[in-house]
N, C-alpha and C positions, 0 to 999 in steps of 0.2 A: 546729591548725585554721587555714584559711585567712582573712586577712582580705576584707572587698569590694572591694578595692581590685586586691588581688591573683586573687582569682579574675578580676574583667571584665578586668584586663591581661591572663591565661594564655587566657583564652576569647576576647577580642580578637585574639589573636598566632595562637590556633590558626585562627579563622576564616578571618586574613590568608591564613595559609598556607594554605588550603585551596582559595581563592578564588584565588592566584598556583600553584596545582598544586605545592606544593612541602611533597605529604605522604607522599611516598615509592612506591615499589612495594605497599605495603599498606594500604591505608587503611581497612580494617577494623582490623587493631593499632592504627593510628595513633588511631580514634577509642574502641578500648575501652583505651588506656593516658591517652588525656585524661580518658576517664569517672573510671576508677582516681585520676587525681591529683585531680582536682576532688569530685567528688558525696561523696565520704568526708570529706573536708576543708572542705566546708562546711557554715559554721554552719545549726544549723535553720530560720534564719527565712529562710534564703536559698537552703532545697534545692527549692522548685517552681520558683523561679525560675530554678536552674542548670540543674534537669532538663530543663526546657525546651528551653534555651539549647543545653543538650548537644544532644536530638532534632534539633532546628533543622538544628546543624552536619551531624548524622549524615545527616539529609536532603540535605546539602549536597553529601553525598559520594556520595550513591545509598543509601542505608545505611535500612531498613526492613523491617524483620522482622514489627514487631506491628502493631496494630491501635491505634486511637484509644484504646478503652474497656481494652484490656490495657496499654495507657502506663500511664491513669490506675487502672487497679483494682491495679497493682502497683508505683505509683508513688510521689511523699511527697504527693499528694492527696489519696489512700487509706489510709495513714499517719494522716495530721495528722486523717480522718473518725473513725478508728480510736479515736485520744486525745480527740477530742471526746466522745464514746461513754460515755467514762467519767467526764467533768462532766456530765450533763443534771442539770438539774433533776428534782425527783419529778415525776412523772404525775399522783399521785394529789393534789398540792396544787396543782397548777398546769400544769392538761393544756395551756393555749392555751402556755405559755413552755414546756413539755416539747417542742412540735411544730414551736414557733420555731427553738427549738435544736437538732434533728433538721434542718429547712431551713434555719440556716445552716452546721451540719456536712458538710454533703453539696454545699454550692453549689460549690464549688471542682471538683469531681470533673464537672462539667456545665458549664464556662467555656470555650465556642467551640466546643459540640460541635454535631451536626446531630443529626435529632430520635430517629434510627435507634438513634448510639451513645449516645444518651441512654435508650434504652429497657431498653439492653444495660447499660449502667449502674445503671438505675437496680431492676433487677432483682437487681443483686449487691447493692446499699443492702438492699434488703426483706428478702434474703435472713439479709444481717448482722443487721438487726433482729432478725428471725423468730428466729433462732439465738441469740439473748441473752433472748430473750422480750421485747423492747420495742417487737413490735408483731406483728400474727398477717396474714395472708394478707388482702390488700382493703384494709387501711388506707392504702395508698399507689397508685395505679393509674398505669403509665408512661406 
């Protein structure tokens, strides 16, 4: 695993390079062999913040394929919603903290989105709900 240090150096040096055009004839390789060395090798409390940092660069290079709400629904946003999921509190003892913890599991997955990919968003959230049973159709409206 990599330390912080070393990843913003490796992520530093690639942007440089990116930015003085000296990412070769492929920069598609160029940007899924930095994914490859970075996003595996960091630690968990540092993969939204790389993932990002990753997109950023990939932007950098012309490089987008997906959509805002596909970053996030298949990203470590969506992940880390995923694990929250499985600490709620009960419902049944404590609905107002059951719903707290529902909105802040999900606040990460809706940070600088516009209201569109939020809707799109926040359909896959219900969805997940719906599908675990910890919440039925109308309790959330996007």
């Amino acid at each position: 695993m990599l330390t912080r240090d070393e990843i913003t150096q490796r992520l530093d040096e690639a942007e440089a390079a990116i930015r003085d055009g000296q990412v070769g004839s492929n920069p598609l390789e160029f940007i899924e062999t930095l994914w490859a060395q970075i996003q595996e090798e960091a630690p968990p409390e540092m993969r939204v913040e790389v993932y990002d940092r990753l997109l950023d660069l990939s932007a950098l290079l012309g490089i987008r394929h997906t959509t805002v709400p596909e970053e996030r629904l298949a990203g470590p946003q969506w992940d880390m919603f995923l694990a929250a999921l499985e600490d709620l509190p009960d419902a049944t003892q404590d609905e107002a903290g059951f719903w707290h913890a529902i909105d802040e599991a999900k606040a990460p997955l809706f940070d600088g989105v516009i209201e569109e990919d939020g809707a799109i968003i926040e359909t896959a959230v219900q969805a997940e709900l719906n599908r675990r049973g910890l919440a039925t159709p109308g309790d959330f409206e996007p």
